[in-house]
ZALO-903858 format. One record per residue (C-alpha): residue in one letter; residue number from 1; x, y, z. Coordinates in pm, 1 decimal. Layout:
BEGIN
  code  pos      east     north        up
     A  NUM         X         Y         Z
...
END
This chain:
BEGIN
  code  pos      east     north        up
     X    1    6342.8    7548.5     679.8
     X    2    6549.9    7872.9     803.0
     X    3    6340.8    8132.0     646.5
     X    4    6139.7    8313.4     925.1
     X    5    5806.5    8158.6     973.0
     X    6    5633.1    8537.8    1089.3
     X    7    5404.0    8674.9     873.9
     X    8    5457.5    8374.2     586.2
     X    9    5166.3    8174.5     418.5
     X   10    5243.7    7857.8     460.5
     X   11    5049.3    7575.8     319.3
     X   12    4891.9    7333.0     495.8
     X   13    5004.8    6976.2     467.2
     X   14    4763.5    6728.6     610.5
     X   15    4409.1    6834.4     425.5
     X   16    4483.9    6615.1     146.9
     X   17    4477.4    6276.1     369.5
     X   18    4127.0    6446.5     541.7
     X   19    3938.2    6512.4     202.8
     X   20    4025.1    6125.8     140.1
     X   21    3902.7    5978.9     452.9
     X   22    4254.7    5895.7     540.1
     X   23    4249.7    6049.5     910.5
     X   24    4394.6    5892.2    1170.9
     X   25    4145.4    5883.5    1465.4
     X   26    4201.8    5747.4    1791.0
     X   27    3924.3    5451.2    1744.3
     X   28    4160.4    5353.2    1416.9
     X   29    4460.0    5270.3    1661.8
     X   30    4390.3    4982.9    1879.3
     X   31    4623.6    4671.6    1851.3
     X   32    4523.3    4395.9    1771.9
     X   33    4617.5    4254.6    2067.8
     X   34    4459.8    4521.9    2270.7
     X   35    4141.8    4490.5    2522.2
     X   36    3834.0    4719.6    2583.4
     X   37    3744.4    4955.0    2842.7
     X   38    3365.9    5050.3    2970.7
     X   39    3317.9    5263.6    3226.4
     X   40    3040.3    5224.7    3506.1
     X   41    2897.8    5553.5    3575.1
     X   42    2710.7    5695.3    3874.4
     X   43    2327.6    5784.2    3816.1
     X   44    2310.2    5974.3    4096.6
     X   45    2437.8    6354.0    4156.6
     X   46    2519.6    6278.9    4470.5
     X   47    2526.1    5964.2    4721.2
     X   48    2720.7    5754.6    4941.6
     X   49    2877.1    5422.3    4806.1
     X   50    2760.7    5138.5    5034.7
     X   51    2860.4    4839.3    4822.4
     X   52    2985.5    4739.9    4496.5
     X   53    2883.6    4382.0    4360.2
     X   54    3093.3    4251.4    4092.1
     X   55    3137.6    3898.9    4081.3
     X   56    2938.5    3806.8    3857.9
     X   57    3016.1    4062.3    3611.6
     X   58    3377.3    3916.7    3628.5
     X   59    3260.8    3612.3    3519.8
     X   60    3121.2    3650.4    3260.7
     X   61    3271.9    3553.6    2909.9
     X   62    3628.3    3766.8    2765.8
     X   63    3618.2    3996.7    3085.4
     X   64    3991.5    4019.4    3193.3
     X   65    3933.1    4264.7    3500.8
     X   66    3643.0    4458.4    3668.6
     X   67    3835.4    4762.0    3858.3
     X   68    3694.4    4970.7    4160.7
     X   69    3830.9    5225.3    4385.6
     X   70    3979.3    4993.8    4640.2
     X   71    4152.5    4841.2    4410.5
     X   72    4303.2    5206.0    4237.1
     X   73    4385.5    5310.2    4608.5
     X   74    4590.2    4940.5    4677.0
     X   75    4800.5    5005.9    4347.8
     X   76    4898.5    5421.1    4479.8
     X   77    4721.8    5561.2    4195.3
     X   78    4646.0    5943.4    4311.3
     X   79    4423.4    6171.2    4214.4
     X   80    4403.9    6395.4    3905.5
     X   81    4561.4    6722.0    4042.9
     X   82    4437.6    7052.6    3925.5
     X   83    4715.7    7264.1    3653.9
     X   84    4654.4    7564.9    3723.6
     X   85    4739.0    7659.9    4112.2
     X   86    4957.4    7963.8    4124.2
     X   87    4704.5    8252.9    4122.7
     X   88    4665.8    8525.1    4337.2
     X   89    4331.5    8456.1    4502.3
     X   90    4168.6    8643.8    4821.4
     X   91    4077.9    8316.9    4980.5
     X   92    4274.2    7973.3    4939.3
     X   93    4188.0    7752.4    4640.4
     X   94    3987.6    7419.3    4801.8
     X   95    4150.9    7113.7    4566.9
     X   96    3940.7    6819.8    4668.6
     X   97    4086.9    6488.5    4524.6
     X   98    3941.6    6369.3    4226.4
     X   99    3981.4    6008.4    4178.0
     X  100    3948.0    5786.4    3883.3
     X  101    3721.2    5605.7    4043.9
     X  102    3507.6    5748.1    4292.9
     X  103    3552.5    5620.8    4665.4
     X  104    3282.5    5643.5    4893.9
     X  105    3089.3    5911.0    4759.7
     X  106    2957.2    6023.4    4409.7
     X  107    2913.9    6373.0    4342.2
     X  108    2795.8    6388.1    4025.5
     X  109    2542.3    6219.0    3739.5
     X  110    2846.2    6023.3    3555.0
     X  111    3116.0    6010.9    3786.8
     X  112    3326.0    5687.7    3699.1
     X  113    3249.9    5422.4    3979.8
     X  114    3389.7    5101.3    3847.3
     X  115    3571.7    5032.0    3498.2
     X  116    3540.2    4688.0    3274.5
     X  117    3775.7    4553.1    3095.3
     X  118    3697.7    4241.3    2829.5
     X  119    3782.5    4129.4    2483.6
     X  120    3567.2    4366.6    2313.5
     X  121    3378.3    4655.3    2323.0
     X  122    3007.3    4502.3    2349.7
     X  123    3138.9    4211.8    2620.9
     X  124    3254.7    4515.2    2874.4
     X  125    2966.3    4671.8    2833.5
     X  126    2780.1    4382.1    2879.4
     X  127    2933.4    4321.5    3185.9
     X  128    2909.9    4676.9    3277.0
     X  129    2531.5    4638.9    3323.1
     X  130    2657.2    4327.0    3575.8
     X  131    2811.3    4516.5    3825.6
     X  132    2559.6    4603.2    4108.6
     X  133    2624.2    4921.1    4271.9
     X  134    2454.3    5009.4    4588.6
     X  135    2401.2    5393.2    4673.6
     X  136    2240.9    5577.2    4979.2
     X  137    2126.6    5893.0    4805.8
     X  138    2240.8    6240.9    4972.5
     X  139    2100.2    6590.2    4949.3
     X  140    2247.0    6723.9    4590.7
     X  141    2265.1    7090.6    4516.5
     X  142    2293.8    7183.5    4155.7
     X  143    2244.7    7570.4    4053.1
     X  144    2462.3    7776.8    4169.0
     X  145    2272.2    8016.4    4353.3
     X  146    2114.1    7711.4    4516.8
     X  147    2459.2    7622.8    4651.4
     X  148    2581.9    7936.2    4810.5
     X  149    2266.1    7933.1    5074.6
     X  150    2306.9    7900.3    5392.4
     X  151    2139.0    7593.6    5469.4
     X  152    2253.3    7484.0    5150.7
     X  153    2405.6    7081.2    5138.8
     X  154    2734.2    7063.1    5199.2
     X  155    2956.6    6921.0    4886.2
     X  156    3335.3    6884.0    5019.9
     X  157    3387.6    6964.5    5441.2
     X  158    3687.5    7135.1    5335.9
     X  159    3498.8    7404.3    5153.2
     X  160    3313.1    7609.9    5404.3
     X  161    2950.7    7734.0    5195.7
     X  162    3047.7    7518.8    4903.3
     X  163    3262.7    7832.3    4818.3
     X  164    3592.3    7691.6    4617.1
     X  165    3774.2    7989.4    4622.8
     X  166    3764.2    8392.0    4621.2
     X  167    3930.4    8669.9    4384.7
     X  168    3912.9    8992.1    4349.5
     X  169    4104.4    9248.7    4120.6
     X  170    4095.2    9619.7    4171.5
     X  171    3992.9    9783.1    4502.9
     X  172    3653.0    9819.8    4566.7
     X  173    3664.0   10179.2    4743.9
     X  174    3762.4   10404.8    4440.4
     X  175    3460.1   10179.3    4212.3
     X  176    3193.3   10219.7    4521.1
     X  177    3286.6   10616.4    4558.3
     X  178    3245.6   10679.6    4144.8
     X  179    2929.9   10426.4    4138.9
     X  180    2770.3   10681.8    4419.9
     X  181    2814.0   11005.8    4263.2
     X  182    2753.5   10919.5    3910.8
     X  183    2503.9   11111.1    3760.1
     X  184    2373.9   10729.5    3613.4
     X  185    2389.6   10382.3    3758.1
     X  186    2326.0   10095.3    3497.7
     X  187    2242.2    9742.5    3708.6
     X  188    2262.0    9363.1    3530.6
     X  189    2249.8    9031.5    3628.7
     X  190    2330.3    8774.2    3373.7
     X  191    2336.7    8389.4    3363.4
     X  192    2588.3    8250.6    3149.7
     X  193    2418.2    7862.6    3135.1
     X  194    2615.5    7570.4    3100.1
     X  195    2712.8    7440.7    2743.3
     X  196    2849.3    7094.7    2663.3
     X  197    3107.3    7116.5    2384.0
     X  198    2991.8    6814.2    2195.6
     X  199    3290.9    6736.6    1885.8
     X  200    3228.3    6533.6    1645.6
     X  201    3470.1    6265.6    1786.6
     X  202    3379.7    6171.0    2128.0
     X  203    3689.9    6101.7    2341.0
     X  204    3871.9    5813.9    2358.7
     X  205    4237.8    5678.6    2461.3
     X  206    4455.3    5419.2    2475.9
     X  207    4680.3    5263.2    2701.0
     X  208    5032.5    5097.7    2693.7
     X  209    5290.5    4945.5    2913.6
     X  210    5611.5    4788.6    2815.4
     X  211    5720.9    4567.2    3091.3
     X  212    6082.8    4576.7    3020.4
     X  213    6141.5    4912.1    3013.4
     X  214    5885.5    5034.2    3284.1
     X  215    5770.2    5264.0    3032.0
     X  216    5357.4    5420.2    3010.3
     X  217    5229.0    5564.6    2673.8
     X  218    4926.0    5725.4    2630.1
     X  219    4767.5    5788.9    2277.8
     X  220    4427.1    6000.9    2309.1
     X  221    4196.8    6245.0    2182.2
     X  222    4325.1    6497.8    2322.2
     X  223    4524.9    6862.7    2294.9
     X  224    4825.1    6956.1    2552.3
     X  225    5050.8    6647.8    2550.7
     X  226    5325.5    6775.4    2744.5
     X  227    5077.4    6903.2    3025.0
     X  228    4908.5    6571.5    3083.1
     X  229    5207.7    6373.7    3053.1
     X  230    5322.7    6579.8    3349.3
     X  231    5034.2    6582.5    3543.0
     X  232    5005.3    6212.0    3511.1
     X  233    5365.0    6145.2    3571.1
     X  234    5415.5    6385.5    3876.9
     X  235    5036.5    6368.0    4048.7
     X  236    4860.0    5975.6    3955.6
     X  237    5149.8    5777.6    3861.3
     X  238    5415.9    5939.8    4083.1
     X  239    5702.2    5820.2    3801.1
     X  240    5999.8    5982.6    3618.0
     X  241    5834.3    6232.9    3272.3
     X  242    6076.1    6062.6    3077.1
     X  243    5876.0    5705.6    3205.9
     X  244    5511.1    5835.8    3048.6
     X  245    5500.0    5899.5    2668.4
     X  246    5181.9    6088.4    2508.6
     X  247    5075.1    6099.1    2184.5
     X  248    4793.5    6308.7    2014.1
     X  249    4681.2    6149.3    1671.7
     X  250    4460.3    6316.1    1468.6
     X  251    4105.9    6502.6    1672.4
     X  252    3785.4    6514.3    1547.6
     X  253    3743.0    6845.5    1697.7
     X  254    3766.6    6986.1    2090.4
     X  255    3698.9    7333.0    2138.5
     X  256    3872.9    7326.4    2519.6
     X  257    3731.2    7045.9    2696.0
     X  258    3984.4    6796.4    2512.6
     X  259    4264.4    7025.2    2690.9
     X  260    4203.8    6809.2    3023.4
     X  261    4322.7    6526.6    3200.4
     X  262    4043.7    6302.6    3254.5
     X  263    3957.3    6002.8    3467.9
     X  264    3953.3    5757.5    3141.5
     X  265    4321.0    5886.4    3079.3
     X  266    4445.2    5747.7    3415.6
     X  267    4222.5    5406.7    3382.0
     X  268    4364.6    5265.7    3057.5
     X  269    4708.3    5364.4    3153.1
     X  270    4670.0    5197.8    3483.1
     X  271    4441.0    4877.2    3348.4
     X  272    4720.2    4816.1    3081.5
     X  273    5008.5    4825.1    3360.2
     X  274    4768.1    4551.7    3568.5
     X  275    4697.5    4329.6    3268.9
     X  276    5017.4    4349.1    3069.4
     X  277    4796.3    4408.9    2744.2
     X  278    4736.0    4780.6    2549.3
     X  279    4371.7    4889.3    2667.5
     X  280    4147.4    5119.5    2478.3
     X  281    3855.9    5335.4    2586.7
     X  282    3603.3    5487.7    2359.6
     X  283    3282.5    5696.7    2490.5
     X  284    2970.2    5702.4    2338.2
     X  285    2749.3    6014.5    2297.2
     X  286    2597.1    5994.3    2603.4
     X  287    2852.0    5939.3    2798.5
     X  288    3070.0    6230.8    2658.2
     X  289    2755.2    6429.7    2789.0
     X  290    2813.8    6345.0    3131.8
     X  291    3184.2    6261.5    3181.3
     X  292    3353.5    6566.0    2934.2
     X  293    3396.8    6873.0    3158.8
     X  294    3126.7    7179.7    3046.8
     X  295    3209.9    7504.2    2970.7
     X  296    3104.0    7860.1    3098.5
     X  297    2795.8    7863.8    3391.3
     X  298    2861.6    8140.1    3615.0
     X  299    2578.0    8401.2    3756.2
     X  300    2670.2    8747.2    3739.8
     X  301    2623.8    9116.8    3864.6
     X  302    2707.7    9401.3    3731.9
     X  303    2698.4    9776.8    3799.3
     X  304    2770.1   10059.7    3557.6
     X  305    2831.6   10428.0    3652.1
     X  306    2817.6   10697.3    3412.6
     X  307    2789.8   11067.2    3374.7
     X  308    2547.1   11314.7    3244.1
     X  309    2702.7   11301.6    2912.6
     X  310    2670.3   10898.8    2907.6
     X  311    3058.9   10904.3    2922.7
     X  312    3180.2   10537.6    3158.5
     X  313    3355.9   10601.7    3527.1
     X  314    3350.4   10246.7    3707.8
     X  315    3235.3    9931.0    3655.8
     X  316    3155.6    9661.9    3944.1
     X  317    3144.0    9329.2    3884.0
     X  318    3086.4    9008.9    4113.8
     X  319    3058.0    8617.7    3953.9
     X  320    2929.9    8322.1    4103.4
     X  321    3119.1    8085.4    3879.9
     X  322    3003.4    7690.2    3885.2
     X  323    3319.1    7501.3    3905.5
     X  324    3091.6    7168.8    3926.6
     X  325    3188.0    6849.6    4208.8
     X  326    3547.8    6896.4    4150.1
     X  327    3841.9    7150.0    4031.0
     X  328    3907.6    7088.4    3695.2
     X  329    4265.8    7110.6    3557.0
     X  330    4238.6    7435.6    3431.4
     X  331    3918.7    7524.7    3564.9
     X  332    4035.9    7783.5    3817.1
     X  333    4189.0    8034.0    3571.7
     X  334    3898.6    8068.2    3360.6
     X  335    3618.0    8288.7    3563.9
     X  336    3976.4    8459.3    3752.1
     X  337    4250.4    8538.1    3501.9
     X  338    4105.8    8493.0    3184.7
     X  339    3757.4    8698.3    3276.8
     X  340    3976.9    8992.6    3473.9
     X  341    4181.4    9040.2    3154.4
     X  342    3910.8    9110.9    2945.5
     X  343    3653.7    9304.6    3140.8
     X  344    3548.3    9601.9    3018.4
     X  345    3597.3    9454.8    2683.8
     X  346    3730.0    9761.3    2455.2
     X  347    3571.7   10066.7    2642.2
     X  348    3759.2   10282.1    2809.8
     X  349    3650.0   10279.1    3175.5
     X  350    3863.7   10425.9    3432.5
     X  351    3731.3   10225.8    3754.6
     X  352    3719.3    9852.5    3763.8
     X  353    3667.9    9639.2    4030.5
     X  354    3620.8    9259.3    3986.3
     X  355    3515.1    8961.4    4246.8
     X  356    3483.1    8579.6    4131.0
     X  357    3373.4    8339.7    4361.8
     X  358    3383.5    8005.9    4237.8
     X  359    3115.3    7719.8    4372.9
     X  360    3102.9    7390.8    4418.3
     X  361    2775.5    7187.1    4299.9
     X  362    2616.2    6852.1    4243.7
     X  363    2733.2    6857.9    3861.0
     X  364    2964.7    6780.9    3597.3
     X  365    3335.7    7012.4    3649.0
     X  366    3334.5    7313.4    3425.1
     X  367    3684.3    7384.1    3291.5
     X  368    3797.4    7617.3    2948.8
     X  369    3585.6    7580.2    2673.5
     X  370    3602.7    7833.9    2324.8
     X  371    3730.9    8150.1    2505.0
     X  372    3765.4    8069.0    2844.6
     X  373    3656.2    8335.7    3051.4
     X  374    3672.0    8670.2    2771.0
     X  375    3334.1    8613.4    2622.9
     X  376    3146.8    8646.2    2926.7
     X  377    3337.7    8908.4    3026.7
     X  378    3276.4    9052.1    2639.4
     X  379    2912.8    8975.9    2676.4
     X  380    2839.4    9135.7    3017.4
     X  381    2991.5    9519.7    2867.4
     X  382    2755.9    9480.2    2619.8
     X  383    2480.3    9405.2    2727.0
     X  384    2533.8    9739.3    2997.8
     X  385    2597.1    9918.6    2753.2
     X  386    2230.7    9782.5    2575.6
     X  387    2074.2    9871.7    2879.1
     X  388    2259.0   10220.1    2965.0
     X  389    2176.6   10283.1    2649.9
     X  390    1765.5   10237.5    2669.9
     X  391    1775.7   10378.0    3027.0
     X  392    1957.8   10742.4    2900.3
     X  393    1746.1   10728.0    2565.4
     X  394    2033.0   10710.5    2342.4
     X  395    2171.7   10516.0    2073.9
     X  396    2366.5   10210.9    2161.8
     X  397    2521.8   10208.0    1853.9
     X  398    2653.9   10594.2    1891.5
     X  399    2712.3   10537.2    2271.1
     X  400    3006.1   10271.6    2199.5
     X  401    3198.5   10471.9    1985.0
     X  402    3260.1   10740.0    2228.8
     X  403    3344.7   10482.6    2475.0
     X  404    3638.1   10285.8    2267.2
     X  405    3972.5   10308.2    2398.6
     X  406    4180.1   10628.5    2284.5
     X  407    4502.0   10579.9    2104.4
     X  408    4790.2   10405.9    2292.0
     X  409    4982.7   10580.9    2495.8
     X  410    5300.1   10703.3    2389.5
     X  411    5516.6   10451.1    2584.5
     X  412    5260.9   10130.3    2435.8
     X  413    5344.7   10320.7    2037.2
     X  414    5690.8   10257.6    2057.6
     X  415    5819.0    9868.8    1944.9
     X  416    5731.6    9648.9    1704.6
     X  417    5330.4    9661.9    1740.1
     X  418    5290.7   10020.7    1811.1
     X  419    5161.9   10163.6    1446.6
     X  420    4863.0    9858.7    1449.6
     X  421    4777.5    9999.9    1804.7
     X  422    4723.8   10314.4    1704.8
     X  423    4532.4   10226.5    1318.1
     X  424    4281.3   10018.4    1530.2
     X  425    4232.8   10298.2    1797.4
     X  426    4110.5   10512.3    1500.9
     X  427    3937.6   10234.2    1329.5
     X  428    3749.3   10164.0    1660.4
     X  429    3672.9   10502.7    1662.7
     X  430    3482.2   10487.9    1393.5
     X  431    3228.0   10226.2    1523.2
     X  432    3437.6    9896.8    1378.6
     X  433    3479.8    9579.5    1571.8
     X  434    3795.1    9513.4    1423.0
     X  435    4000.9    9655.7    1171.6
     X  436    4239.2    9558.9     879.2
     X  437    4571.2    9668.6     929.2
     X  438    4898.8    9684.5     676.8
     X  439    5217.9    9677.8     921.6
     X  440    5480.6    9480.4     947.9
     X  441    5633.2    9438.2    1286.3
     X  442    5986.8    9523.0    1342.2
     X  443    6111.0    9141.8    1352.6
     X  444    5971.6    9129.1     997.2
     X  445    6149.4    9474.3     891.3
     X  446    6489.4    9320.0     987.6
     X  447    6410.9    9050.2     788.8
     X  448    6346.2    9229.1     470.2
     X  449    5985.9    9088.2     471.3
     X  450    5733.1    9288.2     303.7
     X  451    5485.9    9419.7     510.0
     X  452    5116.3    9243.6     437.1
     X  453    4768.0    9244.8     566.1
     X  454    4610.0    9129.4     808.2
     X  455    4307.2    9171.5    1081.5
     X  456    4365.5    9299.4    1464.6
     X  457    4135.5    9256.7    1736.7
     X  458    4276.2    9427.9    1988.1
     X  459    4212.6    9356.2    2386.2
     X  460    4341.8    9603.7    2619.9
     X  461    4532.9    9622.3    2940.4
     X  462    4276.7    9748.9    3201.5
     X  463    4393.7   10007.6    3443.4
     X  464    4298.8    9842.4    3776.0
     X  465    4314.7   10103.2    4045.4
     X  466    4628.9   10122.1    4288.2
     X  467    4810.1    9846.0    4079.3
END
C-alpha cells in the first residue's frame, strides 16, 4: 500500500476469524511435544524462606524438573529489571531485584517460590501441592499510609521509610504564596483503591530453545514484544536481542497489565533451555489475581486556591503512590510522568505544584493499567472543583466552564493542528467534554485528502512555574 494511511478508514481484517471462533490464543499453541509449567506461590505477604522440600514432589509420576531459586541463581538468571529508569526524580529511584523465584524472602501473597514442570497440566500441579515450603512469618505492611510510619516494618534496607522514590514538578513557593492569599482554599484527600484488571484470557506463555542455534523464543499473552525481548535479553538472560525471539498471538484482552515482563516469562524460557523441550505456562483465575501486577492505589492531597469570583490560582498536590513489594517495569512513570502531564485536567490554573512519593508495601506491584496515571489526575480536578463548588454556593456545572483553557496561544495555532485547538477551546467553552471537529491537518492537505470528521479530546501543556 503507498497511499497515506492518515485520516483513511481502513477495514479491519482479522474480525472475521473472531466471529468464527477461529482465534488463535496462547493455550491453542503448545507442541505437542511440549511440557507444563505450575507455579508454587507464596501464601504469605511477607516471610523469610527457611527451607524448601521437594523431593518428593520430583518423584512423582511425568514431573521432568521442580525449579527453586538456588537453582535460577546457579544458571546466572538475573532479575527482571525495571523499563522505565530515566526520569527526573528529587530522590533516587530504589530498584530492588525481583527474581523469578523468590530467594530468601517473600514479600508478597503470590510471589513465585518454586516452579513444576511435568507432562501435563494436572501432574504439575499435582506435584505443586508436594513441594513443602517452610516460612518464618515477618511483620507485613500493606496500606500505604500504614507503610510510610515511622515505626513502620521495613520492606527493602535499601529504601529508607519504605519510600521508593520522590518527585516533584513545579516549585512549591509561588503555589504556597497564591494558596495563602486566596480569597478561597478548597482541601481533598482521595484514595484511588487498587483494581485488578482481570481479561478474559488469563496469561499464559510459552517457551522455546533450539539447541543448535542458541536461539530463545517466547510466544505469550502479552503486548510490547520488542520491550520484553530486550529486557529479557539485556537484564535475565544477559544474551545477544537477535538470540531471543517474541511473539504475541492473538490476546484475550489486557488493559495495561499484559504490557509487563513477568516472572512466568523468564521461567518457561529458562525451564525450556534446562530441559531441551518447549514449556508452557497457563494461570488460572486465581492466580492471575495474585501474580498480574494491579493498577492505580495511590492516597492523595490536594489543595485548591481561588478568588472571590471562584476564578482558579494554584493547585497543590502530594501522592502517596503504592508501588507494591517491587518496581514494576513501567511502574515508576505512572503516578510521575503520566499523572504530572495531566493535572489540572482542562482548567486553566496558573500555579501548579506536584509531589509523588512512591511506597513500598507487603502487596502485589502496581504498574500501568487503562490510563496510567491521567485519570487520577482527571478525577482529583474534579472532584475540587465538586467541592469548591458546594463550599462557594455555586454551580459546578457553571463553575467549569469559566475555568476551561482559553484558546491556544498564537505560537500553539500555527502548524498542522492549530485550527482543532482553537474549535475545541470554543467548544469547551461552552460546557462540552469534547468536541467534533472537521480539519484536516496539513500532512493530509498536501496529500489532496479531503478533510473529515472526527472527535478531539484535548489535554493541555501545564505551565509549571520557573520551567
Amino acid at each position: 500500500m503507498t497511499e497515506p494511511l492518515l485520516g483513511r478508514s481502513v477495514n479491519r481484517l482479522e474480525d472475521e476469524r473472531f466471529v468464527r471462533g477461529r482465534g488463535r490464543y496462547i493455550a491453542d499453541l503448545a507442541a505437542p511435544n511440549a511440557l507444563h509449567g505450575a507455579v508454587v506461590r507464596s501464601p504469605h505477604a511477607h516471610a523469610r524462606i527457611t527451607a524448601i522440600s521437594a523431593g518428593a514432589a520430583r518423584q512423582m509420576p511425568g514431573v521432568a524438573a521442580v525449579l527453586t531459586g538456588g537453582e535460577l541463581a546457579a544458571d546466572n538468571i538475573g532479575p527482571l529489571p525495571c523499563g522505565v529508569t530515566a526520569i527526573p526524580m528529587t530522590t533516587p529511584l530504589v530498584l530492588p531485584p525481583c527474581h523469578a523465584l523468590a530467594r530468601d524472602v517473600v514479600r508478597y501473597v503470590g510471589e513465585p517460590v518454586a516452579f513444576v514442570v511435568a507432562e501435563s497440566t494436572e501432574a504439575a500441579r499435582d506435584a505443586a501441592e508436594a513441594v513443602v515450603v517452610d516460612y518464618a512469618p515477618l511483620p507485613p505492611v500493606v496500606s500505604i499510609a500504614d507503610a510510610v510510619l515511622p515505626d513502620a516494618p521495613s520492606i527493602w534496607p535499601e529504601a529508607r521509610g519504605n519510600i521508593a522514590f520522590q518527585f516533584n514538578r513545579g516549585e512549591i513557593g509561588p503555589v504556597e504564596a497564591a494558596i495563602r492569599d486566596a480569597a478561597h482554599v478548597v482541601e481533598c484527600e482521595l484514595v484511588n483503591n487498587r483494581v485488578v484488571a482481570a481479561p478474559m484470557e488469563t496469561r499464559g506463555a510459552l517457551g522455546e530453545f533450539d539447541a543448535s542455534s542458541g536461539r530463545l523464543h517466547l510466544t505469550a499473552s502479552a503486548a510490547g514484544a520488542h520491550a520484553i525481548r530486550d529486557l529479557l535479553a539485556d537484564g535475565v538472560f544477559r544474551i545477544g536481542r537477535e538470540k531471543l525471539r517474541v511473539s504475541i498471538p492473538d490476546v484475550g484482552g489486557g488493559f495495561g497489565m499484559k504490557n509487563v515482563l513477568y516472572p512466568e516469562w523468564v521461567l518457561v524460557l529458562w525451564a525450556a533451555r534446562r530441559l531441551g523441550r518447549p514449556v508452557i505456562w497457563i494461570g488460572d483465575r486465581s492466580e492471575d489475581f495474585t501474580g498480574s501486577v494491579h493498577g492505580r492505589d495511590s492516597l492523595v492531597r490536594a489543595r485548591l486556591a481561588l478568588d472571590s469570583d471562584g476564578r482558579f490560582l494554584a493547585l497543590d498536590t502530594k501522592v502517596l503512590a503504592n508501588m507494591g513489594a517491587y518496581i514494576s517495569t513501567v511502574a515508576p512513570a505512572v503516578p510521575t510522568m503520566a499523572m504530572a502531564s495531566a493535572m489540572g485536567g482542562v482548567y486553566d490554573i496558573p500555579l501548579i505544584a506536584f509531589q509523588t512519593s512512591g511506597v513500598f508495601t507487603n502487596t502485589t506491584p502496581v504498574d500501568a493499567y487503562r490510563g496510567a496515571g491521567k485519570p487520577e489526575a482527571n478525577y482529583l480536578i474534579e472532584r475540587c472543583i465538586d467541592i469548591a463548588a458546594h463550599q462557594l454556593g455555586m454551580d459546578a456545572m457553571k463553575l467549569r466552564p469559566q475555568e476551561h483553557l482559553s484558546p491556544l496561544s498564537p505560537s500553539k495555532r500555527d502548524g498542522a493542528y492549530g485550527r482543532a485547538g482553537q474549535l475545541c477551546a470554543r467548544d469547551r467553552s461552552r460546557g462540552q467534554g469534547f468536541c467534533r471537529i472537521r480539519y484536516a491537518p496539513a500532512e493530509l492537505a498536501q496529500a489532496g485528502q479531503a478533510a473529515r470528521p472526527g472527535l478531539c479530546l484535548l489535554s493541555r501543556d501545564v505551565a509549571w512555574p520557573a520551567q
